[in-house]
C-alpha positions in Angstrom: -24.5 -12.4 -1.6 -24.9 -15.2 -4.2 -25.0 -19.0 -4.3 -22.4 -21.4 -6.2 -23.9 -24.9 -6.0 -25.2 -24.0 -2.9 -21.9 -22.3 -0.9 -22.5 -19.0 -0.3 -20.3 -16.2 -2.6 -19.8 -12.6 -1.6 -19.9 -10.2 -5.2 -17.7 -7.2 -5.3 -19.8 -4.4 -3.6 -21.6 -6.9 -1.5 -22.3 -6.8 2.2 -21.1 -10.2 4.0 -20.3 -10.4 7.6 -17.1 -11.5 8.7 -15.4 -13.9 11.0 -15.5 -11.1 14.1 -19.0 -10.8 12.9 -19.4 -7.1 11.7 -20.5 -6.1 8.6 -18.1 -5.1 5.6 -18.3 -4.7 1.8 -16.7 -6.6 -0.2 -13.6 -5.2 -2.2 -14.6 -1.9 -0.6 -16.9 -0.1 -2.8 -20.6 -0.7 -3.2 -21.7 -1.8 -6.4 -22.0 1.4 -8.5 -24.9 1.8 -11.2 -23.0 4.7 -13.1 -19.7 2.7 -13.9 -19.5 0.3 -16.5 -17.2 -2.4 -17.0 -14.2 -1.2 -19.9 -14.8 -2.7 -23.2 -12.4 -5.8 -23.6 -8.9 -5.3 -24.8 -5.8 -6.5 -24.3 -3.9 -3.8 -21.3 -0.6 -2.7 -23.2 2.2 -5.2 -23.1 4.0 -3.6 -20.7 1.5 -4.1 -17.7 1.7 -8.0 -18.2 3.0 -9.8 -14.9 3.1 -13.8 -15.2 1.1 -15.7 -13.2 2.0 -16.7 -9.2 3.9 -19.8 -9.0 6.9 -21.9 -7.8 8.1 -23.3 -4.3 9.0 -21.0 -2.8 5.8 -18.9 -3.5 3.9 -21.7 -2.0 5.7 -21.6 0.9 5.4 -18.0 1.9 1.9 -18.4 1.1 1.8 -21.1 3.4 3.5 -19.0 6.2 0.7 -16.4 5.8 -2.2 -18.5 6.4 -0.6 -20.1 9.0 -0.2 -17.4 11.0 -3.9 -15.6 9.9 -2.0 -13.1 8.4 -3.5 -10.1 5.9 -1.3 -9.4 3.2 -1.8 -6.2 1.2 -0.2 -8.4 -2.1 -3.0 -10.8 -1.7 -5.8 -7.8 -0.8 -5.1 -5.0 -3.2 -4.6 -7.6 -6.1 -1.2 -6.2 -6.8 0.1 -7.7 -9.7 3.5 -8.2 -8.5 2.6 -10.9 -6.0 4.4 -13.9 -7.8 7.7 -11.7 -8.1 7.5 -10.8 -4.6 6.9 -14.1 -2.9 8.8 -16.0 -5.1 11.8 -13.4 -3.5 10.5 -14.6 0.2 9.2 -11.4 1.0 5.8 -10.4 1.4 3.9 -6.8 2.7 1.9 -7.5 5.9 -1.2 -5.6 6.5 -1.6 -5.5 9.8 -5.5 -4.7 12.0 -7.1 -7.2 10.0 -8.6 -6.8 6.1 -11.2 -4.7 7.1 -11.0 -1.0 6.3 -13.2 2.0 7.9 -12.6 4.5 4.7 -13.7 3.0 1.3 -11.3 4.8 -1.3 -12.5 4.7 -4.8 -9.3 2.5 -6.5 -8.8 0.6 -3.6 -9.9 -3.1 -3.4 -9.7 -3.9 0.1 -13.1 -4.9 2.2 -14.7 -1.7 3.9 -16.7 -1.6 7.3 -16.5 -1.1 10.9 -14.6 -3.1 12.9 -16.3 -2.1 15.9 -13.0 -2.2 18.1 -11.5 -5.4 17.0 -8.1 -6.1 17.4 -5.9 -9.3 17.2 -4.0 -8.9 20.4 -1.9 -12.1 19.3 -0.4 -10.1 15.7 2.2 -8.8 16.9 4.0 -11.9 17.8 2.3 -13.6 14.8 3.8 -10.9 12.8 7.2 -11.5 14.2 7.5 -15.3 14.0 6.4 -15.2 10.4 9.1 -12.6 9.5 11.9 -14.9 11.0 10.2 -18.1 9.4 10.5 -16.1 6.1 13.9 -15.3 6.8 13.4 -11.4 5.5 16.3 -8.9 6.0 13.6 -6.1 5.3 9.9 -6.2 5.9 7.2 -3.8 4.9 4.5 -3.1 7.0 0.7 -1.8 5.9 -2.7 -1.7 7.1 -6.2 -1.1 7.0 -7.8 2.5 8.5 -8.6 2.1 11.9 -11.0 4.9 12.4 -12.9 3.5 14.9 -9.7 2.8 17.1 -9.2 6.2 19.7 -5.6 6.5 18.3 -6.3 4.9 14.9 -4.1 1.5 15.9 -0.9 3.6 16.8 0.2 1.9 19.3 -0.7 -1.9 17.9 1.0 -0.3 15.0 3.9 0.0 17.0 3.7 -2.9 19.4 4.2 -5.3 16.3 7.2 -3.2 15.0 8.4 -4.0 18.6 7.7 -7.2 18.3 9.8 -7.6 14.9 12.6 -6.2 15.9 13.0 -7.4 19.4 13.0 -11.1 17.4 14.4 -9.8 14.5 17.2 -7.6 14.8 18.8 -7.4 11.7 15.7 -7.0 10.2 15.3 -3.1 8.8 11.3 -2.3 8.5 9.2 0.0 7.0 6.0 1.5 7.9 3.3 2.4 5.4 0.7 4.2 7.7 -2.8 5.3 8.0 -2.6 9.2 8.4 -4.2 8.8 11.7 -6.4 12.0 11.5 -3.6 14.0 10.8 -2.8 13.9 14.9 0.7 14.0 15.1 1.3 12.0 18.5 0.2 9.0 17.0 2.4 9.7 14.4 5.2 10.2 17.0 4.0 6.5 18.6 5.3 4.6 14.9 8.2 6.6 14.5 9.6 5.9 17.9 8.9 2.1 17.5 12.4 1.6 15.8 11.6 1.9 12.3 13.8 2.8 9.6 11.5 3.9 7.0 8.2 6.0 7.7 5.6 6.2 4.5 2.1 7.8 4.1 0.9 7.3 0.8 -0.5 10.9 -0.9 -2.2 8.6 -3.9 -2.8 11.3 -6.4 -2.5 15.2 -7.1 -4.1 17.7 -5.1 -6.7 18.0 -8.0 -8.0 14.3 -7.9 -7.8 13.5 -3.9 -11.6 13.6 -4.0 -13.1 11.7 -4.9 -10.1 9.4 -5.4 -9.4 9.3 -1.8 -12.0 9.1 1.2 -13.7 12.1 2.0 -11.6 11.7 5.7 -8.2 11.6 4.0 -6.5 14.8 2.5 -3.8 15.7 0.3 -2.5 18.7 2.9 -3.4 16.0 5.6 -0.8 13.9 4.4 1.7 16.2 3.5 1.2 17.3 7.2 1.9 14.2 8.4 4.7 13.2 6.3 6.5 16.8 7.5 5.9 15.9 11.5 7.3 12.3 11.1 11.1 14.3 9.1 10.7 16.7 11.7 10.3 14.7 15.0 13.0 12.1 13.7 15.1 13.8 11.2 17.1 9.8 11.1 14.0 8.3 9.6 13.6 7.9 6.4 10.2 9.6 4.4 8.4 7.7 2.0 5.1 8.2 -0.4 3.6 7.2 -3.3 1.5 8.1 -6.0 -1.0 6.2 -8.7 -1.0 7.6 -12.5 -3.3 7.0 -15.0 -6.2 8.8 -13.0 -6.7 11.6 -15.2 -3.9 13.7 -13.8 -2.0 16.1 -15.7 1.8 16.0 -15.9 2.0 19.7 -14.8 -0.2 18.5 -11.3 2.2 15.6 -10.8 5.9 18.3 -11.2 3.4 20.3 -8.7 3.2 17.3 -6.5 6.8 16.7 -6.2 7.2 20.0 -5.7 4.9 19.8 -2.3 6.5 16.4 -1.3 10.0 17.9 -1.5 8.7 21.0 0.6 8.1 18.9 3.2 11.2 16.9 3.3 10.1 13.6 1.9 12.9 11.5 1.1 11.9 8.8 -1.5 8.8 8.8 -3.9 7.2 5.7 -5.7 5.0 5.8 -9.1 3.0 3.5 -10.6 0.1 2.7 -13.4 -3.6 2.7 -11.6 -5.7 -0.4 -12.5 -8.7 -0.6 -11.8 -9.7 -3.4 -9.2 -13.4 -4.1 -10.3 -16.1 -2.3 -12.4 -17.3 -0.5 -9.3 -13.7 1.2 -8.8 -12.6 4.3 -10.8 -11.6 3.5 -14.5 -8.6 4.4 -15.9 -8.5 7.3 -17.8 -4.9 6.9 -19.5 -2.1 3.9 -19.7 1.2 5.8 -18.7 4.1 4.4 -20.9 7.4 3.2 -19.7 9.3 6.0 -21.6 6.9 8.9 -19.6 7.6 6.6 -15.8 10.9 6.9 -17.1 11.0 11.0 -17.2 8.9 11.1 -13.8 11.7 9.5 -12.5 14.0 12.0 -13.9 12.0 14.9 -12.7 12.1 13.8 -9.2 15.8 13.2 -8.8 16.7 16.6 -10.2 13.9 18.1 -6.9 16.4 16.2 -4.6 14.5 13.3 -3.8 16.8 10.4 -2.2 15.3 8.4 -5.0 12.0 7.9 -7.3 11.0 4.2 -7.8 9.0 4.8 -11.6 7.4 2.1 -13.7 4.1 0.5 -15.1 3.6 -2.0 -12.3 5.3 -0.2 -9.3 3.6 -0.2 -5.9 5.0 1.6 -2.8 6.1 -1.7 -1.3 7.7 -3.1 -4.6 11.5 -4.3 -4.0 11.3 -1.7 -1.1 14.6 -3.7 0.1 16.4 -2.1 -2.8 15.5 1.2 -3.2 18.9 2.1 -1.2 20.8 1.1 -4.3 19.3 4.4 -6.0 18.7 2.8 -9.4 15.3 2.7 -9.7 14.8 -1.2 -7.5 17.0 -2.8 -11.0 13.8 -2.2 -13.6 16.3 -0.6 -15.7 18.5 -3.6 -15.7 15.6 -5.8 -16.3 14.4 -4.0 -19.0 17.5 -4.5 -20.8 18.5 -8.1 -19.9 
């Protein structure tokens, strides 16, 4: 930790404690010796998103500090954060901003929560969905290794809690894998969901040492086949980063392995790197090659593939129903 004019300032890959007074690192990865920031350049035009602004931005922004709510758009630095809010939608991330695993391309805080849990969230998480007016909410979170059940069932007490004030509202769940066990897995998918999703991140090849040593490409596979299974009505969803040093061989492969285990829809996006302490990007994927993955992927039988440069798993997750590609194809052209 460092001083600016005398307030203290936590550096990416610094310890700090927080407000439930554990210890976590900041942005989730120690500061790394052996990385090196990238030389300075301009990223390829395609990866530029404009700057967060406008009313209605400020308001939802409002809503989630109001209501002490993580989001992932504000904690994994997604870049499509202006686009997002500005729509009145925003991805919650729900058991706090503190993570037990420390993945090496993700930007969120890492530590040991020791337990902690909000008990008010899943009302907070309700209210704020209503005040935001949202037909279709996506819900993240942090890894909750420390938790017995990994925060299954305040997983599913908040998608309770949405519903039972929201009705209309549809949600989706992007889940830790929970250790692979498959009755917390069974605790979401019974909350009422209509979308289930348990990121894979990267090929077989590359899940270590992109992922923590605790998750696992079969692990989620596994888990992703058990939610399909146990409730054939709910709808599978994953995701995967490019740009990591993967092969395009390893990512046909990984579609392969996603449709052999019934996963309905499949998301692709560019890696960028988060700080100098996260993995570097080996390669900038162009629009033309998102474009083929996306291709690829329908022909396997997915439901639908979501492909492009700044693509998360929760990007205009409300319109991937109208299987063509969320309207980047439209944009592109307008």
């Amino acid at each position: 930790m460092s001083d600016f004019r005398g307030i203290p300032v936590v550096v990416s890959g610094g310890k700090f404690r927080t407000e439930q007074g554990f210890t976590a690192i900041k942005n989730g990865v120690k500061q790394r010796a052996d990385r090196e920031a990238p030389p300075r350049g301009q990223k390829p035009r395609w990866l530029r998103a404009p700057m967060p602004s406008g009313k209605v931005f400020s308001e939802v922004r409002e809503v989630v500090r109001e209501h002490r709510l993580a989001t992932v758009c504000e904690e994994s630095m997604c870049p499509n954060i202006g686009e997002c809010w500005n729509n009145g939608t925003a991805t919650l991330m729900l058991m706090g901003a503190v993570c037990t695993r420390a993945c090496q391309f993700c930007a969120v805080d890492t530590g040991n929560p020791r337990g902690w849990l909000d008990p008010d969230e899943p009302a907070h998480s309700a209210r704020s969905v209503q005040l935001m007016r949202l037909k279709y909410v996506v819900l993240t979170s942090v890894d909750r290794d420390d938790l017995p059940d990994g925060g299954a069932a305040h997983y599913a007490a908040c998608v309770r809690a949405i519903k039972a004030l929201n009705p209309e509202t549809a949600v989706e769940a992007l889940t830790p894998d929970f250790a692979g066990r498959h009755e917390c897995v069974e605790t979401v998918v019974d909350s009422g969901l209509e979308v289930f999703a348990q990121n894979v991140e990267t090929v077989r090849r590359l899940t270590h040492p992109v992922r923590d040593p605790r998750a696992g490409y079969e692990q989620t596979l596994d888990v992703l086949a058990h939610a399909k299974r146990y409730r054939p009505d709910v709808i599978t969803k994953t995701s995967l980063m490019v740009g990591l040093g993967e092969t395009d061989e390893e990512i046909a492969e990984t579609m392969d392995d996603l449709r052999a285990a019934n996963v309905d829809i499949v998301t692709f996006g560019q890696y960028l790197r988060p700080t100098v302490n996260h993995l570097p990007v080996e390669r900038y994927v162009t629009p033309e090659q998102f474009a083929q993955y996306r291709e690829w992927g329908l022909a396997r039988g997915f439901m639908e593939v979501v492909s492009g440069p700044l693509v998360r798993s929760s990007y205009r997750a409300d319109r991937v129903f109208e299987q063509n590609n969320v309207g980047l194809a439209a944009a592109d052209a307008g």
